[in-house]
C-alpha positions in Angstrom: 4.0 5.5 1.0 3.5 4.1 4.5 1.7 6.9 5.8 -0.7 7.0 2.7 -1.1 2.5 3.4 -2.0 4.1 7.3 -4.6 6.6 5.9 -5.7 3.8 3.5 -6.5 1.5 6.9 -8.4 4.9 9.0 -10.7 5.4 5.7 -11.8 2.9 3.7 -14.6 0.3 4.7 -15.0 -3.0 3.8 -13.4 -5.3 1.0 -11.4 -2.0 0.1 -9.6 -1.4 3.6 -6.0 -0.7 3.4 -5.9 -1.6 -0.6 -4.0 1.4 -2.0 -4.3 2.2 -5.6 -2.0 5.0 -7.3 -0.6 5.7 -10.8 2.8 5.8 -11.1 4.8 7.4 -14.0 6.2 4.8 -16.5 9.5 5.3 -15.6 8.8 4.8 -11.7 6.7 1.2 -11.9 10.0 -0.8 -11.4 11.0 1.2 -8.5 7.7 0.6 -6.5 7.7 -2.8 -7.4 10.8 -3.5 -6.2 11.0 -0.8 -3.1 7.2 -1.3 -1.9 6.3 -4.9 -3.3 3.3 -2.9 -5.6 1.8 -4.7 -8.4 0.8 -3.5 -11.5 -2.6 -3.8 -12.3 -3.3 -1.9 -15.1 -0.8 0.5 -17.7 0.2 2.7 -14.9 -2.1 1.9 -12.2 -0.3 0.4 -9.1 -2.2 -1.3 -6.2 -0.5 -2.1 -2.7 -2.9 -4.3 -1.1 -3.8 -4.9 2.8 -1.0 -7.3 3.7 1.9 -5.4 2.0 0.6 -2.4 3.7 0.9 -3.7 7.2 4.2 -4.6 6.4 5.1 -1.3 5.9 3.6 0.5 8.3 5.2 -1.5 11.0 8.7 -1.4 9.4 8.7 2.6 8.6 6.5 3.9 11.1 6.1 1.4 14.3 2.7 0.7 14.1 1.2 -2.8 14.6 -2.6 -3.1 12.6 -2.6 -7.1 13.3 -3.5 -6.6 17.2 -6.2 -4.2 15.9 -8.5 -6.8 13.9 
């Protein structure tokens, strides 16, 4: 999940930069709420936005985006 947040960051413009949106299997939507901090948006359709992202790109893979804006 932190590496797909990273990509998320390196290609999307604008308003949409590092928003991540996925659909998650019913049975999964607690787990990535509680594991990733993802909200539900819509039935299945998940959404980690910008902040949460950072958050967990630095923790899982070392990288610091907030020097880079």
């Amino acid at each position: 999940m932190s590496y797909a947040c990273l990509k998320s960051f390196e290609l999307n413009k604008g308003n949409y930069k590092g928003f991540l949106v996925f659909t998650s299997k019913g049975d999964l939507i607690e787990y990535y709420q509680e594991k990733y901090n993802a909200e539900l948006i819509f039935r299945e359709r998940m959404i980690i936005n910008s902040q949460i992202g950072k958050q967990l790109i630095l923790s899982n893979l070392g990288i610091d985006l907030n020097d880079e804006e």
